[in-house]
C-alpha positions, 0 to 999 in steps of 0.5 A: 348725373348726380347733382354738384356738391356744396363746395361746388354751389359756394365755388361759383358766383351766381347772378341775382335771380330776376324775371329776365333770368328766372327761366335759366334756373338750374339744380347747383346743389343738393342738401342731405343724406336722405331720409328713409319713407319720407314723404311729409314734406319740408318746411325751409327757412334761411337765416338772414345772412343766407348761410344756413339754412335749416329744414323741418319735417312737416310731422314736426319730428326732424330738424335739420340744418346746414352751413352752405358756404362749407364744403360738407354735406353733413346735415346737423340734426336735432329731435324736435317734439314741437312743430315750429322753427326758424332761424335768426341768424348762423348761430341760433334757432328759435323753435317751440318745445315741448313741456319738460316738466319742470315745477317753473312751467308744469304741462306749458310748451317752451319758446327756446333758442338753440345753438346750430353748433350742436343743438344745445338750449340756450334760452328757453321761455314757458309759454301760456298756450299750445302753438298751432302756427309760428312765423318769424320777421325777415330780421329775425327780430320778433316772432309770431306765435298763434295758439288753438282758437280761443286763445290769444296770439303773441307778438315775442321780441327776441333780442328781449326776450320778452312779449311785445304784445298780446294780440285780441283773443282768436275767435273760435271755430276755425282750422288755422292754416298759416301765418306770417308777419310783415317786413316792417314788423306792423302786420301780423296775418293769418289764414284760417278754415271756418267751421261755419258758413262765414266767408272770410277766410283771412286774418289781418292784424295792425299789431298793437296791444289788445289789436283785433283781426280784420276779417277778409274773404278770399274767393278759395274754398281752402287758403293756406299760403301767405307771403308780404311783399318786401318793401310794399304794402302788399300780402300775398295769399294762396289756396285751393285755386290757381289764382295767387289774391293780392292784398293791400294790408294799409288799405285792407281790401282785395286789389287784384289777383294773379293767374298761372299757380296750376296745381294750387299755390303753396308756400309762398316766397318773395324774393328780396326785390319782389318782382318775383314769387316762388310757390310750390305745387300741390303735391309736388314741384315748385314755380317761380312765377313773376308778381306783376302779372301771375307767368310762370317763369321756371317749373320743376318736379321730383316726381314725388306726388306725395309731399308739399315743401317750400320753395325758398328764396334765399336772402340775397336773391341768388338761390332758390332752396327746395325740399324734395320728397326723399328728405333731401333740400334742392339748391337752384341757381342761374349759372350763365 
């Protein structure tokens, strides 16, 4: 049976998403047209208000987003170089692009803003660096972008439109692999692969000018997820394991780790009252499991062992959004 339509999704009223609801979880809706041979996965973010919702190809080719409160299926579409973007709000995306040559910024990557009207540029930055990594505040207030190692991260402050801060140089011989910044706008956190035989593995920065990382090790030979708690001091961090570790980022040290993520925990995502965490597989699915003590609540697969795509809370914690292997997004709900 094919899945209901968007109009359907916004036609319903759905409870809020808690750990005594979780395991009832059904597909309401289905994000698309499909996308021919794709099968790179996904990246997912909701605008705060939770009324559009945008997808990124992982290869960084294809930005797509969508209006869920109209009853159109039409996916508005914009090619994108860059490899990075998020959404602040229902009229605007913040994404790095490509160099357009121009004799303000010869060869140097662009921070824009973009109408989700019709894609059109609005505002755009030249920026000093290449950006390997990009995250955005919940409040769509500050971004940060982490360049190739050597290189200085950059705290940006986009009702501004201007840095806030420089962070300490990064130290070379790493593979970064994600990033986030917390709720409160004082941490910034990044996981990372050293090419050496050093420990840590984790990144985090009390955001201040000049601010250097404190290096923490996480017991994964790969880490690659990371999520901050929405309203406590704690980071979540995921990897090659099936433990999900628990940072306590005031008091900078491992406070305890949470069983059940079979088939690794990728892309983390809170919900808004952070009793829950939603992580995808490893290939393939998604798990929305609880925070305090690891239980998976709900499993779900497409099948499709070729792809890694965010599972999503949305902003008022009533949908989980779900980007499939065949380029199609997943909207998930408790009905009943």
């Amino acid at each position: 049976m094919a899945p209901p339509s968007v109009s359907a999704i916004m036609d319903s009223r759905f409870q809020v998403i808690t750990p005594a609801n979780a395991s009832r979880l059904k597909q309401v809706g289905q994000l698309g047209p499909e996308l021919p041979s794709y099968t790179s996965g996904q990246k997912l973010a909701f605008e705060p208000g939770g009324t559009v919702l945008l997808a990124l190809s992982n290869r960084g080719a294809l930005l797509r987003w969508w209006n869920v409160g109209t009853p159109s299926e039409h996916a508005h579409e914009q090619r994108l170089e860059g490899s990075a973007a998020m959404l602040l709000d229902a009229e605007r995306i913040l994404a790095v692009a490509p160099a357009n040559r121009s004799p303000l910024g010869l060869w140097r990557p662009r921070l824009v803003l973009l109408s989700t009207k019709d894609g059109s540029l609005m505002r755009e930055q030249h920026l000093a660096h290449a950006v390997t990594l990009f995250a955005m505040s919940p409040d769509g207030e500050r971004a940060l972008l982490i360049p190739l190692d050597g290189d200085a991260p950059l705290v940006w402050d986009v009702k501004s439109w201007r840095p806030h801060c420089e962070l300490a140089p990064l130290d070379t011989g790493v593979s970064l692999t994600a990033c986030a910044l917390s709720p409160d706008g004082r941490f910034a956190a990044a996981t990372f692969t050293p090419d050496d035989k050093r420990k840590e593995n984790l990144w985090l920065w009390d955001i201040a000018e000049g601010a250097r990382p404190m290096a923490l090790s996480i017991d994964a030979p790969t880490t690659w997820s990371l999520a901050f708690h929405p309203t406590e001091p704690l980071l979540a961090v995921g990897g090659i394991t099936e433990e999900v570790a628990v940072v306590h980022v005031d008091e900078r040290r491992l406070v305890g780790t949470l069983p059940g993520f079979s088939g690794y925990a990728c892309n983390l995502s809170f919900n808004p009252r952070g009793d829950l965490l939603a992580a995808s597989r490893d290939g393939r699915g998604f798990g929305v499991h609880r925070f305090d003590t690891g239980e998976a609540l709900f499993r779900a697969s497409d099948g499709d062992d070729m792809q890694t795509s965010d599972a999503l809370f949305s902003p008022d914690g009533r949908l989980v959004a779900w980007g499939r292997g065949d380029g199609t997004v997943d909207l998930w709900a408790v009905t009943d």
